[in-house]
PLY file of the C-alpha trace (Angstrom):
ply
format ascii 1.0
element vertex 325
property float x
property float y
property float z
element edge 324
property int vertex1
property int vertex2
end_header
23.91 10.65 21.28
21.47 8.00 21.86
21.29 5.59 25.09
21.80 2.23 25.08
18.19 1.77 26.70
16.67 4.09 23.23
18.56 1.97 21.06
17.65 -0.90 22.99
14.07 0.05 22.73
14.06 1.25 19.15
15.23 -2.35 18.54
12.37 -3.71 20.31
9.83 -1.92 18.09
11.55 -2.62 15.36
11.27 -6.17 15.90
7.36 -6.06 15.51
7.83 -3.86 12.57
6.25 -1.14 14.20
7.80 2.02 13.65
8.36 4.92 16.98
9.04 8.05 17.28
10.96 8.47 20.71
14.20 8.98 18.88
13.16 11.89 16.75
11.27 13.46 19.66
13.72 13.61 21.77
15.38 16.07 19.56
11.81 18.16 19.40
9.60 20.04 22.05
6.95 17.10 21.58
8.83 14.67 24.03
6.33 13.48 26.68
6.24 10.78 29.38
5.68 7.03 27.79
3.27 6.50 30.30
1.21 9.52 30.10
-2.66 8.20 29.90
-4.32 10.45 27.03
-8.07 8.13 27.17
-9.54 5.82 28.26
-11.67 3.59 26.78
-14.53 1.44 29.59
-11.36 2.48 31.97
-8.35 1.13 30.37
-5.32 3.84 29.26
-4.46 4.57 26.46
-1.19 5.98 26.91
0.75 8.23 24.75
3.42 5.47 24.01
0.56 3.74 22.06
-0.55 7.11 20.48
3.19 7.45 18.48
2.91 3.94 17.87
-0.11 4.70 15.75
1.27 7.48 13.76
3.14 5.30 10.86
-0.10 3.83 10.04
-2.03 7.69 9.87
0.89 9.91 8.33
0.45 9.64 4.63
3.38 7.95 2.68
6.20 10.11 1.55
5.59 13.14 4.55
7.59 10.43 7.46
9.70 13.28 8.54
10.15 15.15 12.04
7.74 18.50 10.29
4.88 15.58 9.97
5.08 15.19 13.97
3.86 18.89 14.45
0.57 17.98 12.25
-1.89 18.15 15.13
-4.26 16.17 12.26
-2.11 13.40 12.26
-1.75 13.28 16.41
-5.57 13.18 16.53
-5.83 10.58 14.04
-3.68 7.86 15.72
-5.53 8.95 18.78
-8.45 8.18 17.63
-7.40 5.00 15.82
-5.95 4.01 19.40
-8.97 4.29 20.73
-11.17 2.45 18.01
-8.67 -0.46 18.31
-9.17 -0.53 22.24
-12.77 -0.64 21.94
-12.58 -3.43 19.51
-9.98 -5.57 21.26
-12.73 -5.16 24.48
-15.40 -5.95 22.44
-14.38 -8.89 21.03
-12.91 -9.93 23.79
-16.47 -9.77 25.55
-18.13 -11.79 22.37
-15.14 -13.47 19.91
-13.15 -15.32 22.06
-11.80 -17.20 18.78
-10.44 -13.74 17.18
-9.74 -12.54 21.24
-7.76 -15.92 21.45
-5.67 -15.37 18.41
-4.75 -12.07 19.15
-3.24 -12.77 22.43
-1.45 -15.69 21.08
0.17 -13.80 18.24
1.15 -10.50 20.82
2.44 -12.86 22.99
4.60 -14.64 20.51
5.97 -10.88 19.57
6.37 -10.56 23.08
8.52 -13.78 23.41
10.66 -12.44 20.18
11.42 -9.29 21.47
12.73 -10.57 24.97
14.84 -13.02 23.02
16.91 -9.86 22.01
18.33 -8.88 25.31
20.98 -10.84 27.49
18.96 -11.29 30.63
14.97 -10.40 31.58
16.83 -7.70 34.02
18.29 -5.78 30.51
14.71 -6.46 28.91
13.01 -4.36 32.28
15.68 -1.75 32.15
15.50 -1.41 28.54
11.73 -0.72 29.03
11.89 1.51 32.48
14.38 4.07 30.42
11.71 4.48 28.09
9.19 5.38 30.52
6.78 2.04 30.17
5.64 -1.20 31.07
5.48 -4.57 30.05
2.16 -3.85 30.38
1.77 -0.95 28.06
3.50 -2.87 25.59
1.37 -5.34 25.71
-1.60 -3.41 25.52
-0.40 -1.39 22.62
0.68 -4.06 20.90
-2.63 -6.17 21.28
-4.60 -2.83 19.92
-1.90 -2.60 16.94
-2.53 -6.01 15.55
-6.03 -6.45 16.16
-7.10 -5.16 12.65
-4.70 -7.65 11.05
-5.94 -10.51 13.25
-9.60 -10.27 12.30
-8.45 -9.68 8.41
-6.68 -12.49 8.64
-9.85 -14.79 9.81
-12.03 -13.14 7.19
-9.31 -13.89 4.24
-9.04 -17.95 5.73
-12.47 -18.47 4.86
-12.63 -20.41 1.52
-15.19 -19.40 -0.83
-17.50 -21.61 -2.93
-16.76 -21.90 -6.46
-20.29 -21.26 -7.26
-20.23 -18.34 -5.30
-17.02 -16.53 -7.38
-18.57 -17.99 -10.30
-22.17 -15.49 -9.24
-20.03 -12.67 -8.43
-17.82 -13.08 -11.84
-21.31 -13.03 -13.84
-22.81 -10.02 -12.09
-19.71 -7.96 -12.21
-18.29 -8.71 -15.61
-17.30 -5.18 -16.24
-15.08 -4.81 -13.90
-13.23 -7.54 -15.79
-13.13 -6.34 -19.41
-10.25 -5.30 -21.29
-11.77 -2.57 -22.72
-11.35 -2.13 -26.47
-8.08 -3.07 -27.72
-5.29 -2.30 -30.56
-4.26 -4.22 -33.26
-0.07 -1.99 -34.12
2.41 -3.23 -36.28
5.68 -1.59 -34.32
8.51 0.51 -35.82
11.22 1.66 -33.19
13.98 3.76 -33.87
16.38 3.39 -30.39
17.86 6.73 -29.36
18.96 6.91 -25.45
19.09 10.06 -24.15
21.63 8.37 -21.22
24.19 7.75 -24.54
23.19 10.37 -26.92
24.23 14.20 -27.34
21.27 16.38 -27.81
22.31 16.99 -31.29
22.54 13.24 -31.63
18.95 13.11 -30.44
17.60 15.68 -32.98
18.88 14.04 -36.06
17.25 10.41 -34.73
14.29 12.25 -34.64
14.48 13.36 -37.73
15.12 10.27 -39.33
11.74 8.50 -37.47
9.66 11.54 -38.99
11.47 10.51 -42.92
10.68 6.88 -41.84
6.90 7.78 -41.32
6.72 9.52 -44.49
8.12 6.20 -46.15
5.70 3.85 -44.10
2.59 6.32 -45.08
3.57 5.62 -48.76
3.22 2.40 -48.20
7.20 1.51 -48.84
7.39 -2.50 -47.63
10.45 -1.89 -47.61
11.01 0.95 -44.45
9.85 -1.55 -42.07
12.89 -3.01 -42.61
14.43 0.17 -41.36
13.22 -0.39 -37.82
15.03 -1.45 -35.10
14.29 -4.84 -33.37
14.39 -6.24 -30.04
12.41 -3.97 -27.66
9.02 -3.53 -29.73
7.40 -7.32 -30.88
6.82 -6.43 -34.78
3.02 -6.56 -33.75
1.32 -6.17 -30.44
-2.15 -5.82 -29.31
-2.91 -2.37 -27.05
-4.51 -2.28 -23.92
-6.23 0.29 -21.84
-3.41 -0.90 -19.02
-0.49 -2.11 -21.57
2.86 -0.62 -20.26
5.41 1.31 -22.52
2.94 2.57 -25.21
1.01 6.04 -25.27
-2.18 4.72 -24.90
-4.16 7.91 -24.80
-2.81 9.14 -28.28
-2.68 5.56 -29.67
-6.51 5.12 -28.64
-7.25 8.64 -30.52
-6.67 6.72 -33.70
-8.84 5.02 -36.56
-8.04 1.73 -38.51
-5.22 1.87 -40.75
-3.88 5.45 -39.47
-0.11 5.85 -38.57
1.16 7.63 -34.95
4.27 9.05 -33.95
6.95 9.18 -33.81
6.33 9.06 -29.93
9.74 9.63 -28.14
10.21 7.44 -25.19
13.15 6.14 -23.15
13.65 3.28 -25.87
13.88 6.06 -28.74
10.91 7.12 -31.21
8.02 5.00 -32.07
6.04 5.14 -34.91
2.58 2.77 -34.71
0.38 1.63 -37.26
-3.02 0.37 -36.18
-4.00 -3.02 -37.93
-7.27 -3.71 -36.26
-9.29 -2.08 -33.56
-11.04 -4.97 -31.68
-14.11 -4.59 -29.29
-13.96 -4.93 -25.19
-13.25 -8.57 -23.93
-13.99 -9.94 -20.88
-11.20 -11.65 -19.22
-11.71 -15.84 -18.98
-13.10 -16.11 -15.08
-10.11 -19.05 -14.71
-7.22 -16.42 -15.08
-9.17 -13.69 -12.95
-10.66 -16.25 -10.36
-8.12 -15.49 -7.43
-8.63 -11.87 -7.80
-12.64 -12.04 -8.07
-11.93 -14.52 -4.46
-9.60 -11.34 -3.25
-12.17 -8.71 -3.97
-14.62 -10.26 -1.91
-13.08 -11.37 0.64
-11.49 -7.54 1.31
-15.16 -6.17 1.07
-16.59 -8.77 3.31
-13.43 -7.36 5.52
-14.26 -4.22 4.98
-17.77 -4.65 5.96
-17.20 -6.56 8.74
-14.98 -4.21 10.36
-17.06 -1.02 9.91
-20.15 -3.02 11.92
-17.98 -4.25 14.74
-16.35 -0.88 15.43
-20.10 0.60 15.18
-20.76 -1.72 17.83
-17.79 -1.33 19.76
-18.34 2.09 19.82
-22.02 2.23 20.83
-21.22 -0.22 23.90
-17.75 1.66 25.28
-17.25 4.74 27.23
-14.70 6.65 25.92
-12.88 9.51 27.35
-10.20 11.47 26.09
-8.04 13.35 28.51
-4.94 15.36 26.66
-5.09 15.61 22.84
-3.29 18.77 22.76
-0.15 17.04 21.22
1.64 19.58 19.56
1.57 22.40 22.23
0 1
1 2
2 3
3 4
4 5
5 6
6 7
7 8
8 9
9 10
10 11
11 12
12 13
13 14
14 15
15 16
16 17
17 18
18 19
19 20
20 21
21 22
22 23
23 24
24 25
25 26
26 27
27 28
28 29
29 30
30 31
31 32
32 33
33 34
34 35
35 36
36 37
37 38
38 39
39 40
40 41
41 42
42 43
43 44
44 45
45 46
46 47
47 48
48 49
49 50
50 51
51 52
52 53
53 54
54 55
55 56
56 57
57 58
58 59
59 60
60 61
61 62
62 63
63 64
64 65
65 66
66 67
67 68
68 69
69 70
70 71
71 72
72 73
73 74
74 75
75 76
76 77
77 78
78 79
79 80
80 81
81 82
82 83
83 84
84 85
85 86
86 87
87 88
88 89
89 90
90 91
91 92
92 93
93 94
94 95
95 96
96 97
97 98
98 99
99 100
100 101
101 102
102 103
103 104
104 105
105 106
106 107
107 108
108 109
109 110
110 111
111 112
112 113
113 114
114 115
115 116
116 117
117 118
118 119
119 120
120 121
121 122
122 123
123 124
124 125
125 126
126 127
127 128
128 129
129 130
130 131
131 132
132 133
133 134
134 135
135 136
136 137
137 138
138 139
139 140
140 141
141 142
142 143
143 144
144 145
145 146
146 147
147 148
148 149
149 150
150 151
151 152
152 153
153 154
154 155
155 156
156 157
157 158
158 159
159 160
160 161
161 162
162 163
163 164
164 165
165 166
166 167
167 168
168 169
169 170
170 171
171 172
172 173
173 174
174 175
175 176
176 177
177 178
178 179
179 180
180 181
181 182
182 183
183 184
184 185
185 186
186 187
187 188
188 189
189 190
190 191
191 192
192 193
193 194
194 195
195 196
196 197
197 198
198 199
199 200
200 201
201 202
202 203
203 204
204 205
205 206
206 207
207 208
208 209
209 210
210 211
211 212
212 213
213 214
214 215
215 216
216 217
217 218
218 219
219 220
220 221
221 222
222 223
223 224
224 225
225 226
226 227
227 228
228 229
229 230
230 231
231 232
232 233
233 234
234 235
235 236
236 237
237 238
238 239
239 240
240 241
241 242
242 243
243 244
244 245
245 246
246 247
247 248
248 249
249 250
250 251
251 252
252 253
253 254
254 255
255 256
256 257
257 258
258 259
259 260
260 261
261 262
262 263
263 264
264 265
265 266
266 267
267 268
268 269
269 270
270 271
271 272
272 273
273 274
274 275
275 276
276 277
277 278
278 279
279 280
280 281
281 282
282 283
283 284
284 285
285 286
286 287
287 288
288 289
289 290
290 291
291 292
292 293
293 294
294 295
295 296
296 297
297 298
298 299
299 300
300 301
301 302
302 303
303 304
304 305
305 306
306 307
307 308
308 309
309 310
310 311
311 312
312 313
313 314
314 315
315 316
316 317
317 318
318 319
319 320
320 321
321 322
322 323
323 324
């Protein structure tokens, strides 16, 4: 059964939408001291509190579970990202008081959210003391959590020049073609699986593969036999359109017939009208992507330099990474 002071805590984290681990370990042979220093970066801890708190943004999507906690990979790897957020927060702190500024403001805001939860500052320290740490390491863990987001968020605040997306639309316009496209007239028969008996099934298949015969012989009239309503009578294709198999579609020439291609809507039978070449999308429906794009590599950029720099100026030491003996 959990204490009030776990759940208390597990609130807490919560609350910044940062997800820990104290509950699981508890339960495993990986339960440590909060407050167990495990680096140090130009002398500040790094404490193992601020090492779990690192591990939802290292374990891959989809592997969350108490087995991913014995991955010594995934220990060393929120370790490690502990310690290039330290070095960063000092850094900047040393030469970006703007960013520096922000950064405290915002942790101190989450700080100001997360004692709003508890009756009385006296709960808030107890809350905190049965989880082995300080305000302090809170703090600290919470400044190195958020600093990534902080300087993203500066980068992606910075307008761009209209001349400037225009330059990058021009030089990249591959990156914004369609690629070539399909001209099909549509002919669905509907057969759900979720409704249908496998028998049922078979003999709707069997009456799409008479239907093709029909179309192929050119009978105006067997169009009429499709169903209407899910399929638009004639679409155009795209490399990325949903709900078609583009791969055999695209394996076609003008005029051929495919099908019938079962899918959860039935069997679809496709004739292709036209084949048209690659397009390049208009730069005023694409503009707020092309400002995305660069903004996210300028990011990217950025943030590779300063942690090269971070790095190059800090003395780091790690002291325990053994984490899953």
């Amino acid at each position: 059964m959990m204490r009030k002071g776990e759940l208390n805590m597990r609130f807490i984290l919560n609350c910044a939408k940062i997800l820990i681990f104290i509950m699981v370990l508890v339960h495993s042979n990986l339960l440590f001291a909060e407050d167990k220093v495990v680096a140090k970066v130009n002398e500040q801890d790094i404490h193992l509190f601020e090492v779990k708190s690192f591990l939802n943004k290292v374990v891959p999507i989809g592997r969350f579970h108490t087995q991913s906690l014995n991955k010594k990979e995934y220990w060393e790897k929120a370790l490690n990202t502990a310690i290039d957020s330290r070095a960063i927060v000092i850094f900047i702190k040393n030469n970006n008081p703007e960013i520096y500024n922000g950064l405290k403001n915002k942790v101190n805001e989450i700080i100001k959210v997360i004692k709003k939860r508890f009756k009385s500052n006296n709960e808030y320290a107890k809350a905190l003391k049965e989880n082995g740490i300080t305000e302090k390491i809170l703090y600290e863990t919470y400044m190195d959590l958020n600093v990534k987001d902080i300087i993203k968020e500066k980068i992606f605040s910075e307008k761009i020049e209209p001349k400037v997306l225009k330059e990058y639309y021009k030089n990249n316009q591959q990156m914004f073609s369609t690629g070539e496209s399909y001209v099909v007239k549509n002919c669905l028969i509907k057969a759900d699986a979720r409704e249908l008996k496998a028998k049922e099934m078979e003999e709707k298949k069997k009456e799409a593969e008479n239907l093709l015969k029909m179309l192929k012989e050119e009978d105006e009239k067997a169009w009429q036999k499709c169903d209407k309503g899910i399929y638009p009578e004639q679409d155009t294709v795209y490399k990325f359109s949903k709900n078609y198999p583009i791969k055999e579609i695209f394996k076609l020439k003008k005029g051929d017939f495919g099908g019938p291609y079962r899918n959860i809507y039935g069997y679809l039978i496709v004739k292709v009208i036209d084949i048209k070449p690659s397009e390049v999308l208009p730069f005023d429906e694409i503009k707020n992507e092309i400002e995305r794009l660069m903004k996210l590599k300028k990011f990217k950029d950025y943030y590779k330099n300063l942690l090269k720099r971070a790095k190059d100026e800090a003395n780091i030491k790690i002291l325990d990474n053994n984490f899953s003996n």
